[in-house]
C-alpha positions in Angstrom: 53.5 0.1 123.8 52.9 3.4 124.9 49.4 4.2 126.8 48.6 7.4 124.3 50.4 7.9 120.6 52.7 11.0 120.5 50.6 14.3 119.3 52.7 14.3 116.1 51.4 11.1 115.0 47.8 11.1 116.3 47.7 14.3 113.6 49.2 12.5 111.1 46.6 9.7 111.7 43.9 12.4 111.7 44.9 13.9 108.3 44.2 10.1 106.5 40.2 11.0 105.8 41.0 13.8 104.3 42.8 12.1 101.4 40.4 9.2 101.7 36.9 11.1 101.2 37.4 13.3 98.6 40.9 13.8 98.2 40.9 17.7 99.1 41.5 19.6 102.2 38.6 21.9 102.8 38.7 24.8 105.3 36.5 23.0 107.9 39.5 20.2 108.2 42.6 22.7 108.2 40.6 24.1 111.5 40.5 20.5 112.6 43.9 19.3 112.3 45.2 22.4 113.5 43.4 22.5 116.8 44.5 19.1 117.3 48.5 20.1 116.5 48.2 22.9 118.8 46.3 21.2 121.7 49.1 21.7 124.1 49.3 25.2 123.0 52.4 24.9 120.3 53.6 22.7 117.4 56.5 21.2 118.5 59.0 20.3 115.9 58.0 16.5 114.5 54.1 18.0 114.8 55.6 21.0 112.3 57.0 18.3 110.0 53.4 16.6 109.7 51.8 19.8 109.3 54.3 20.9 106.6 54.0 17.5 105.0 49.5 18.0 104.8 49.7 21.2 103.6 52.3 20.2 101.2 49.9 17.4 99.8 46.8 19.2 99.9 48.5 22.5 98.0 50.2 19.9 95.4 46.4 18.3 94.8 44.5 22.0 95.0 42.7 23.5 97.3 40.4 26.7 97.1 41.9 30.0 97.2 40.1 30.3 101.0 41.3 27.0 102.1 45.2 28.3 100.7 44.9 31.5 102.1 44.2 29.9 105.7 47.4 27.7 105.1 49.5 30.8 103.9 48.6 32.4 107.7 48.8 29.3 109.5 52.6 28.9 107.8 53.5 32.8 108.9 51.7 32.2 112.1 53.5 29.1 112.9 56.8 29.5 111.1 56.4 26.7 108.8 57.8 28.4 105.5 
């Protein structure tokens, strides 16, 4: 088993509370889970499937408009449209 769990999955690990406590994405957690996707500088491509697969959850459950707004950037930013 390896030492340390690929960065793709430790955010996909990280992103659980935030469906578990109150079952909305705020603005303090996007910031969160992003600066753990790009601790190595970049989102590689299974990190940009996670990320994609959050946001897609939190949008589909509702999120306030600064919380979608931040998401909308972080998408152009990152090319995750």
């Amino acid at each position: 088993m390896p030492e340390r769990l690929p960065s793709h999955l430790q955010l996909a690990l990280a992103s659980v509370p935030v469906f578990t406590d109150d079952g909305r994405l705020d603005l303090a957690e996007v910031e969160r889970l992003l600066a753990l996707a790009l601790a190595d500088h970049r989102l590689g491509d299974d990190e940009k499937r996670v990320v994609r697969n959050i946001f897609a959850r939190a949008t589909a459950d509702g999120v306030d408009a600064d919380v979608q707004a931040r998401i909308d950037a972080i998408r152009e930013e990152q090319g995750l449209s």
